[in-house]
One Martini backbone bead per residue (centre of mass of N, CA, C, O) as a GRO file, in nm:
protein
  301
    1UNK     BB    1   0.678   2.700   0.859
    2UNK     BB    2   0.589   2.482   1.112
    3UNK     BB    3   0.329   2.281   1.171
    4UNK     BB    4   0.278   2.285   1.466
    5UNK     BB    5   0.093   2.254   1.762
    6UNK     BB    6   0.186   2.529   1.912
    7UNK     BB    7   0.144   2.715   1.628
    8UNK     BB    8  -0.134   2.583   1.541
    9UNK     BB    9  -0.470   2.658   1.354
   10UNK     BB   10  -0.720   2.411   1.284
   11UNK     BB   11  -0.967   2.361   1.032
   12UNK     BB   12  -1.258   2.136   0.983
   13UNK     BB   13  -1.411   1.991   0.728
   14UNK     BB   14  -1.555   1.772   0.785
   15UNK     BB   15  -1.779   1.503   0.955
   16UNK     BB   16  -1.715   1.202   0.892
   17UNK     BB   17  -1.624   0.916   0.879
   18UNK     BB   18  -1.332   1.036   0.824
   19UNK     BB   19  -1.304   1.337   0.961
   20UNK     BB   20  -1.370   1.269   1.287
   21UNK     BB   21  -1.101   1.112   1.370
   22UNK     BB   22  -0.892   1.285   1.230
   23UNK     BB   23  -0.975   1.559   1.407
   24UNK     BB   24  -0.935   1.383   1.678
   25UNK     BB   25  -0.609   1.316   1.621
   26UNK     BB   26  -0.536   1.626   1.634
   27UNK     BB   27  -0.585   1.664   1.927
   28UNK     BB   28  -0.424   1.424   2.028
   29UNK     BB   29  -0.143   1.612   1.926
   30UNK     BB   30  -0.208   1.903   2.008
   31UNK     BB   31  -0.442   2.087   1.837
   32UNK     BB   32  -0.608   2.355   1.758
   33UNK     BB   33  -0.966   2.282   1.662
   34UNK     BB   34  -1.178   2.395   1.409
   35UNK     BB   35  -1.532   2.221   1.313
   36UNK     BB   36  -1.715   2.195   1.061
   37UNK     BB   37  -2.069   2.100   0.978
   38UNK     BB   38  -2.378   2.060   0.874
   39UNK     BB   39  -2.421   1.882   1.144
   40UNK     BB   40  -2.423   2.001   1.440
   41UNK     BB   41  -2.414   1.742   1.578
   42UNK     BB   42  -2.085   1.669   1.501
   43UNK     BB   43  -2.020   1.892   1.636
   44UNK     BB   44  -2.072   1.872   1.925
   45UNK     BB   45  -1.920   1.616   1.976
   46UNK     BB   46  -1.673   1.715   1.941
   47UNK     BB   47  -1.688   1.945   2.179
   48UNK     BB   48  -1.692   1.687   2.374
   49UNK     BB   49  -1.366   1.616   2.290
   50UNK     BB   50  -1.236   1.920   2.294
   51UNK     BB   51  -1.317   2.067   2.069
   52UNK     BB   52  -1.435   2.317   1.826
   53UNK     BB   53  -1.695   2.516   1.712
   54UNK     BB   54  -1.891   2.636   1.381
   55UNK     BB   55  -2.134   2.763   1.211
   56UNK     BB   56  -1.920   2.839   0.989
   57UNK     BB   57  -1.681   2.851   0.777
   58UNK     BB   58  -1.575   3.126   0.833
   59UNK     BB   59  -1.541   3.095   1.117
   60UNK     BB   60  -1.360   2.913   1.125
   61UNK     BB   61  -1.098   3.025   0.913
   62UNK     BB   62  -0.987   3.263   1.009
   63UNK     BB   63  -0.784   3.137   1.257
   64UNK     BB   64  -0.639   2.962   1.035
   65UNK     BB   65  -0.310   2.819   0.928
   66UNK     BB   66  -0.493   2.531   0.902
   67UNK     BB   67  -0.718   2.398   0.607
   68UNK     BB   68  -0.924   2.114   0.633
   69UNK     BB   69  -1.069   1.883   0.383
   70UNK     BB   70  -1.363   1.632   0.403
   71UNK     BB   71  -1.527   1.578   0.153
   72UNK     BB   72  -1.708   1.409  -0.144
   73UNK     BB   73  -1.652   1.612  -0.353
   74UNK     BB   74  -1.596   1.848  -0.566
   75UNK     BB   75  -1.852   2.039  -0.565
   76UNK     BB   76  -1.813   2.080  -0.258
   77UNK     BB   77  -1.534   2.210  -0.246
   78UNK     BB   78  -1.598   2.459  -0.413
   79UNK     BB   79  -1.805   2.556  -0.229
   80UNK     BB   80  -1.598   2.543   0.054
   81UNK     BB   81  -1.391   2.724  -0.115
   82UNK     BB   82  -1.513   2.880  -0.378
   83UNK     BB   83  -1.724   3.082  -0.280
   84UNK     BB   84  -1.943   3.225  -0.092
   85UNK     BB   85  -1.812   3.192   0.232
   86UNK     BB   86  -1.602   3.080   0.205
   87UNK     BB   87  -1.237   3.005   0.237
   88UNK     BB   88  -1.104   3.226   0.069
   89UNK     BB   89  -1.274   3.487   0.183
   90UNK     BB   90  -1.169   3.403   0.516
   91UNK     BB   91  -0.880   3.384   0.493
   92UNK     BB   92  -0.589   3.422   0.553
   93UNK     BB   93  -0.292   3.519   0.476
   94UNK     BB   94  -0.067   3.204   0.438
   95UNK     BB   95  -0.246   2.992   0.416
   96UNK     BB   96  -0.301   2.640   0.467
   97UNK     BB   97  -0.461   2.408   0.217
   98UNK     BB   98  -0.576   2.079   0.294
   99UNK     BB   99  -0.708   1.850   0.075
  100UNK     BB  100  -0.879   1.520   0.139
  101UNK     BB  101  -1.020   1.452  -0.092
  102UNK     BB  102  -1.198   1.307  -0.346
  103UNK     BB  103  -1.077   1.442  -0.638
  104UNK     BB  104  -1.025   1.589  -0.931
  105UNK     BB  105  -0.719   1.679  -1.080
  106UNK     BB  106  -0.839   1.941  -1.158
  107UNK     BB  107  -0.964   2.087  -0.913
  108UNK     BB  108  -0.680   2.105  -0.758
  109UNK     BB  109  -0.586   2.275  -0.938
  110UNK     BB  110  -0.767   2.525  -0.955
  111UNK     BB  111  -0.761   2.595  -0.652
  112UNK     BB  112  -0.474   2.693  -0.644
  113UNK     BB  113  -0.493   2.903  -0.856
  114UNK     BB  114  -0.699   3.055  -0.668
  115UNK     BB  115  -0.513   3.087  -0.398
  116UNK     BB  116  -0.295   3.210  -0.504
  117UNK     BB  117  -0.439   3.515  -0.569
  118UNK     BB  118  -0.447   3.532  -0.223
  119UNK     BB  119  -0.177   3.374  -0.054
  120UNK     BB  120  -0.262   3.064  -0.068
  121UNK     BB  121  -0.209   2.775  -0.017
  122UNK     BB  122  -0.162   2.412  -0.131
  123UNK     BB  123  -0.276   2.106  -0.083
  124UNK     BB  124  -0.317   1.797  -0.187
  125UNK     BB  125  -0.448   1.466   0.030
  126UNK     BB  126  -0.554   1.248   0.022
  127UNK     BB  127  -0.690   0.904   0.111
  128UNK     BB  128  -0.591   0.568   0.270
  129UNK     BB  129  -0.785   0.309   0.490
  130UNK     BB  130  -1.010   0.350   0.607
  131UNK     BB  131  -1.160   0.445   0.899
  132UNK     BB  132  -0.994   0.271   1.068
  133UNK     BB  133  -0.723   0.466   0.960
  134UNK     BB  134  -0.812   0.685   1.090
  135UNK     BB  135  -0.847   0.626   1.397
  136UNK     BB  136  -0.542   0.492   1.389
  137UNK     BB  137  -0.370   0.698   1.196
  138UNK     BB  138  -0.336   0.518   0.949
  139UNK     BB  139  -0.259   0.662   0.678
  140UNK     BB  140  -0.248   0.702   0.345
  141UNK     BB  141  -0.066   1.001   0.183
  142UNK     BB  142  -0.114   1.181  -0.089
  143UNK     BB  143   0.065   1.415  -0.225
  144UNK     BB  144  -0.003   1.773  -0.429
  145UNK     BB  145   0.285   1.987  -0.444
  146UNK     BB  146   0.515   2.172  -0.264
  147UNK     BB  147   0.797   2.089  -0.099
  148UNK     BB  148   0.783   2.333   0.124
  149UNK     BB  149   0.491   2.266   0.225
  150UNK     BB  150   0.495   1.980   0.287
  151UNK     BB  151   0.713   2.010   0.504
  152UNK     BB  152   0.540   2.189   0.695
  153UNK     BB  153   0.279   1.980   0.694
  154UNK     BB  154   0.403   1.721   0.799
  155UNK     BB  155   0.285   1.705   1.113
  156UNK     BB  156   0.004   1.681   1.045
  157UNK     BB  157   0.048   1.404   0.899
  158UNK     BB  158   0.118   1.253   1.145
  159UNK     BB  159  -0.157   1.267   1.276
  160UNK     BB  160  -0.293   1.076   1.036
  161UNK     BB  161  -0.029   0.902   0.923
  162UNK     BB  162   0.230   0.713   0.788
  163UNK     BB  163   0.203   0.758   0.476
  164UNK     BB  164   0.403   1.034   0.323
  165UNK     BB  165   0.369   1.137   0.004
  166UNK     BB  166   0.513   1.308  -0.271
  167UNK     BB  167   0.443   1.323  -0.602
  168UNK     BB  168   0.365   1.632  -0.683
  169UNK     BB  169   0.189   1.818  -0.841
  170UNK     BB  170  -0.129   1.986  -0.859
  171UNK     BB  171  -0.302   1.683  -0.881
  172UNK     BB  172  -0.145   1.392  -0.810
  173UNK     BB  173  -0.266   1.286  -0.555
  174UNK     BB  174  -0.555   1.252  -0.704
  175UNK     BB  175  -0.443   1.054  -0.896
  176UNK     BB  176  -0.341   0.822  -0.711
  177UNK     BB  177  -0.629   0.778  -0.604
  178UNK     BB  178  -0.704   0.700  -0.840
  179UNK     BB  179  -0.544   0.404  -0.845
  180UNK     BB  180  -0.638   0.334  -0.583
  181UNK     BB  181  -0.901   0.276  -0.652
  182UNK     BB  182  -0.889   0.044  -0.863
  183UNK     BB  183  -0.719  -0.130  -0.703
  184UNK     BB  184  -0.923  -0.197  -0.495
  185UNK     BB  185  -1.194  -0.289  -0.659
  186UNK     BB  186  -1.048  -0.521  -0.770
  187UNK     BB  187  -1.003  -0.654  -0.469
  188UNK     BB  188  -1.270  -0.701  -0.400
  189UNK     BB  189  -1.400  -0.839  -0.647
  190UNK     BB  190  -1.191  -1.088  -0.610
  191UNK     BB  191  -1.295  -1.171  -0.333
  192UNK     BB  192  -1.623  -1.176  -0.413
  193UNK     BB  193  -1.557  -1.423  -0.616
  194UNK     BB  194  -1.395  -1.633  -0.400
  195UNK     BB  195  -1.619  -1.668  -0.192
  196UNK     BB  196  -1.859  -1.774  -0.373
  197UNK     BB  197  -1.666  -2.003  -0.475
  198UNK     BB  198  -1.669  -2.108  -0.202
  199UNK     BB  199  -1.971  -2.158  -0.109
  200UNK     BB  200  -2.038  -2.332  -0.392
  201UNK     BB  201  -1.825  -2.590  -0.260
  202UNK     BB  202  -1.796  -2.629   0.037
  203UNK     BB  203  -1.611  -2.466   0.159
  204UNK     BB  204  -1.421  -2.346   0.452
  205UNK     BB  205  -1.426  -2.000   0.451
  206UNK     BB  206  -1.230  -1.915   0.676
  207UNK     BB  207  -0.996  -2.151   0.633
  208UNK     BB  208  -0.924  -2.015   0.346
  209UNK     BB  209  -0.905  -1.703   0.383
  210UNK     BB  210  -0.642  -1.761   0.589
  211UNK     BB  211  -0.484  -1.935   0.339
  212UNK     BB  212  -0.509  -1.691   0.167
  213UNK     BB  213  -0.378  -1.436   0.343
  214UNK     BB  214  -0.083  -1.624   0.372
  215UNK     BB  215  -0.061  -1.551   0.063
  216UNK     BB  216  -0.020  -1.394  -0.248
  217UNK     BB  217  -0.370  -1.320  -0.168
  218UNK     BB  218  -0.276  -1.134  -0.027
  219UNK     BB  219  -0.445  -0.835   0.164
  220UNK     BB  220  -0.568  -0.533   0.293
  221UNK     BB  221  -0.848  -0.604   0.203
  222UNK     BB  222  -0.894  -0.890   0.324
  223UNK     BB  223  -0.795  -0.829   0.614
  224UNK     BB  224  -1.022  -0.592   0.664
  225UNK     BB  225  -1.285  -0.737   0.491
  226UNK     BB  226  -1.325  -1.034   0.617
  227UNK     BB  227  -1.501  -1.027   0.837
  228UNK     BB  228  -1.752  -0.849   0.736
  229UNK     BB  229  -1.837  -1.081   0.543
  230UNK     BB  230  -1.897  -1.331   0.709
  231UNK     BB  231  -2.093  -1.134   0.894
  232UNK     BB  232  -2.256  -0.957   0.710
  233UNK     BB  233  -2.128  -0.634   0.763
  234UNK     BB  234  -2.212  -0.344   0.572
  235UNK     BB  235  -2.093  -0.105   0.713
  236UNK     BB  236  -1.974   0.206   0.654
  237UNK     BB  237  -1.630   0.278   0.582
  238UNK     BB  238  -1.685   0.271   0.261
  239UNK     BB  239  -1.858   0.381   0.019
  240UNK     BB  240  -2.011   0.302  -0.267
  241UNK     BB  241  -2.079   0.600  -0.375
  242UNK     BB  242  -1.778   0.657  -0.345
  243UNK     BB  243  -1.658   0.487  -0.545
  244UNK     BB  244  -1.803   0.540  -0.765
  245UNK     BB  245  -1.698   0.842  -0.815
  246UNK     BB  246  -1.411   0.710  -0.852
  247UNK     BB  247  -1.447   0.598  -1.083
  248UNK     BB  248  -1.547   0.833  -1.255
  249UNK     BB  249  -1.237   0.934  -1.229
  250UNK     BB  250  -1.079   0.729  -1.360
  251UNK     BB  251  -1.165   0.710  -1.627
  252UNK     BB  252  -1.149   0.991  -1.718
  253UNK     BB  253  -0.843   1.029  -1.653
  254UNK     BB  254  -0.780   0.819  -1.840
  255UNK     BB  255  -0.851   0.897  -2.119
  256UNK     BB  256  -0.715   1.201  -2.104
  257UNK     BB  257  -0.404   1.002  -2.131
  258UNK     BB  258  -0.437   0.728  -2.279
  259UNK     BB  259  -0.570   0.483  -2.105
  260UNK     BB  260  -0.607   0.180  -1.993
  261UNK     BB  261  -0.899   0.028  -1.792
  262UNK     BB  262  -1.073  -0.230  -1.852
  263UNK     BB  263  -1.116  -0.307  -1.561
  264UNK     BB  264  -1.215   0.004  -1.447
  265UNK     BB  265  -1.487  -0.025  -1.646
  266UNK     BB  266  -1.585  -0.300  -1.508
  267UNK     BB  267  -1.626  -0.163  -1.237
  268UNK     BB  268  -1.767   0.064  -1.277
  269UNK     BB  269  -2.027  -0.133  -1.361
  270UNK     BB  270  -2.045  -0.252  -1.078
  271UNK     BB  271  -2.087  -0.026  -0.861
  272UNK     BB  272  -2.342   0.088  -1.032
  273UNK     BB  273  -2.541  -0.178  -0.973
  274UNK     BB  274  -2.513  -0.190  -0.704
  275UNK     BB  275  -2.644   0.079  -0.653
  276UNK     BB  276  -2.936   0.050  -0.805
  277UNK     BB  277  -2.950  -0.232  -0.591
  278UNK     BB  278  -2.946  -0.010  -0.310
  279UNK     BB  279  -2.589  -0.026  -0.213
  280UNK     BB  280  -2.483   0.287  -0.159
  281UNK     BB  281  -2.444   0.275   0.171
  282UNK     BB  282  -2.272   0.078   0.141
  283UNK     BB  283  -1.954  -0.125   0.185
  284UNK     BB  284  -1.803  -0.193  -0.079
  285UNK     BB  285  -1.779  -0.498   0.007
  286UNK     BB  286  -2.077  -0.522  -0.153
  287UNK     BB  287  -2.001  -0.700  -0.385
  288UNK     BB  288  -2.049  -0.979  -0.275
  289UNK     BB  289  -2.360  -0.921  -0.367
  290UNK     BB  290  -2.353  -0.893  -0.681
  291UNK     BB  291  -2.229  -1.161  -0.705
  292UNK     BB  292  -2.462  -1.343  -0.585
  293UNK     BB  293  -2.661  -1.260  -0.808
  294UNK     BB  294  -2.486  -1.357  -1.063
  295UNK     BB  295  -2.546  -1.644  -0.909
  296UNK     BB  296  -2.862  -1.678  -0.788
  297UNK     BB  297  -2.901  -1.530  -0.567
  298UNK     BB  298  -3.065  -1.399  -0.275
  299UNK     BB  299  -3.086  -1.101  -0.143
  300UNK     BB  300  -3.104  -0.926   0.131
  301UNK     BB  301  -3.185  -0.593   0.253
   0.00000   0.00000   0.00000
């Protein structure tokens, strides 16, 4: 069965940065949205918007056929999915949980394992495009499942994301994902050193970033986080904290099958270092902030 508007009611745990846009875009498509967050005043803004609001995960999954989680890490997932009063014990059989987390691709395994077990699909299904994207309904999405869930949960992910690609089996997605996040942190890194570099020649950093956005170093990266370096506002679109988790996804993963990731081993000691630096709530972006204290720059908290 195609999870369409008219015949799907679906589940939202998570109101977070990225999942309140998420879960608003989804009521703007026309589903039946209830959705659980542990601060009840996000589900409340939501029920304000149109949604329907859940005191527990319980409430919220009972009468749901497509429940989609969006929360911080691993962790989460499994307190949210498989523990008690979660997701599995409550959801009826025959439904689909689609995880939007970024968690490691073994976690996405396990879920999977276990929802089998009860008669319940499994999508792993990241996203990416930050905040923005989530708004704006533009997010690319890697998933990871069998292919006749994916085609079924097809229009769900029409109302989230423009990019929506099948990767492989349980727990592909979040590999994805995670080459995804090695790629930002390392593009962001580099427009940081760019930047500090441009402005300590003397160069007009505004037309210098225009027109490199114009050539091979263009990137969306630059484009999404140019304006917010200019004007130093790192409030977090992806926060510094969360892109941590994910370097050290990426290079365990990367580990466990013998890759090398020596970029990704060396941005993962600068997001950790940004976080010690107190910059942990600050939007990845502020890694400008980092490369100006290792040039000797004084950095304002």
């Amino acid at each position: 069965m195609s999870h369409t508007p008219e015949k799907t009611k679906v589940a939202f745990i998570g109101l977070g940065i990225m999942g309140a846009p998420m879960a608003r875009n989804l009521i703007g498509a026309g589903y039946d949205v209830t959705a659980y967050n542990r601060s009840q005043a996000k589900v409340e803004a939501f029920v304000e918007d149109g949604g329907k609001g859940a005191p527990s995960v319980a409430e919220a999954v009972r009468e749901a056929d497509v429940v989609i989680t969006m929360v911080p890490a691993s962790p989460e997932v499994e307190e949210v999915v498989l523990h008690e009063g979660g997701v599995l014990e409550n959801v009826r059989s025959g439904a689909l949980i689609i995880d939007m987390s970024s968690i490691t691709p073994q976690t996405s395994v396990n879920v999977a394992k276990a929802a089998a077990l009860k008669g319940v699909d499994v999508l792993d299904a990241p996203v990416s495009g930050g905040e923005a994207g989530a708004v704006e309904g533009a997010l690319s999405i890697m998933v990871g499942g069998e292919q006749e869930v994916f085609d079924a949960a097809k229009p769900v992910f029409e109302a989230l994301g423009r990019t929506i690609v099948l990767c492989g089996p349980h727990g592909s997605g979040q590999t994805v994902k995670a080459a995804n996040q090695l790629i930002v942190a390392v593009n962001i890194e580099a427009v940081a050193e760019a930047v500090v570099f441009l402005e300590k020649s003397g160069v007009d950093l505004p037309a210098a970033l225009d027109v490199l956005g114009g050539g091979l170093a263009g990137s969306t990266v630059l484009a999404r986080k140019k304006e917010n370096i200019l004007a130093g506002d790192f409030r977090p679109g992806f926060k510094t904290d969360l892109h941590h988790k994910d370097m050290g996804i990426v290079t365990d993963a990367a580990r466990d099958v013998g890759a090398a990731v020596p970029a990704g081993a060396l941005l993962a000691q600068l997001v950790a270092a940004l976080r010690q630096q107190g910059d942990g709530g600050l939007d990845h972006s502020a890694l400008v902030r980092g490369v100006r204290r290792l040039s000797g720059e004084k950095v304002e908290d």
